[in-house]
N, C-alpha and C positions, 0 to 999 in steps of 0.2 A: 657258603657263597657270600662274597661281601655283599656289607649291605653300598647301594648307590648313593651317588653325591659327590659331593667337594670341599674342598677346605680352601677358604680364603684367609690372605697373612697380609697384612700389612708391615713393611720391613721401611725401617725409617734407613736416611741415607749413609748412615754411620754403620748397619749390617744389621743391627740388633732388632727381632722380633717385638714388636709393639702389641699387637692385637692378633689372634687368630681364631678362624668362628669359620668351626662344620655346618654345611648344610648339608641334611640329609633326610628323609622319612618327611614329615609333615611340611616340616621350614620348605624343604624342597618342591612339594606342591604348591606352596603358598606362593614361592619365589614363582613356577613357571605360570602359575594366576596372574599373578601382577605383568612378567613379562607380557603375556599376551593381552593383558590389557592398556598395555602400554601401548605396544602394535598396532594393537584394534585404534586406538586413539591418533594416533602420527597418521596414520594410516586413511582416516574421516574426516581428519580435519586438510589432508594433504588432497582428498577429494572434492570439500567445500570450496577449496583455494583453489585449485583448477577450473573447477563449474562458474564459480565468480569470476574468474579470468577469461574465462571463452564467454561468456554470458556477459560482458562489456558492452557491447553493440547493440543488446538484444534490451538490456535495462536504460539505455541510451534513445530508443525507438521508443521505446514504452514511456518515461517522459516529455517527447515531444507529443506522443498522443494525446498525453494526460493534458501536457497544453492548450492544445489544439480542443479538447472538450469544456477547459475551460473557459476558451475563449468562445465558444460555441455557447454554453451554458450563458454569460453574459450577455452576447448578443442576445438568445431568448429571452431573459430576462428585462432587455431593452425593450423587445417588440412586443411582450406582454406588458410593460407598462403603456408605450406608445397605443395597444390595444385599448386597455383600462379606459387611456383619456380619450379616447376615439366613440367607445362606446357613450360614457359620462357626455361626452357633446352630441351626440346622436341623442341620448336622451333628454337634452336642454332643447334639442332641436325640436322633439315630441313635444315636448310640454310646450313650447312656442304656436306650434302648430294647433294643439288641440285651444287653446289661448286666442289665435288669431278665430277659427273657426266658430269656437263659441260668438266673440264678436261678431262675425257675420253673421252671424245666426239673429243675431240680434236686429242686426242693421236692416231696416227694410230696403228691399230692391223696387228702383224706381221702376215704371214701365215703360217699357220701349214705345219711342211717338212714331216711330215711322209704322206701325202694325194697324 
């Protein structure tokens, strides 16, 4: 039984034989390895380039969210400071008050003449 495979020739364009190389037995496994991982690859990348292509709109939507949170995010950022200083004067407003109060306290009250 022959054994399988092929023989590749390289024939320059003057006719004469250049190079020629059997594959057969091992070389031949080796080669249809590589073919199909050659396949397998055209193949993965030919399915990434498609999903990226249909998925245009979709990563399109997804940065204007991404915006839209960041301009969100700042605004918080604005009303938690605006908060900060609201509070700090609320607390100047305490200390003013407990301040004025002590002084009354101090001050004696005259008494009512119409009583």
């Amino acid at each position: 039984m022959p054994e399988k495979g092929f023989t590749v020739m390289f024939i320059s364009n003057t006719g004469k034989t250049h190079r020629q190389f059997n594959i057969s037995g091992p070389k031949l496994y080796f080669l249809r390895i590589l073919l199909a991982l050659a396949v397998l690859l055209i193949t993965a990348s030919s399915i990434i380039v498609a999903y990226g292509v249909l998925n245009v709109g979709e990563t399109e939507k997804l940065r204007s969210e991404i915006l839209q949170l960041q301009d969100s995010l700042a605004t918080r950022r604005n009303i938690e400071a605006r908060l900060e200083s609201l509070e700090s004067e609320i607390q100047r407003l305490r200390e003013y008050r407990q301040n004025l109060e002590s002084i009354v306290v101090e001050i004696p009250i005259p008494e009512d003449s119409l009583e």
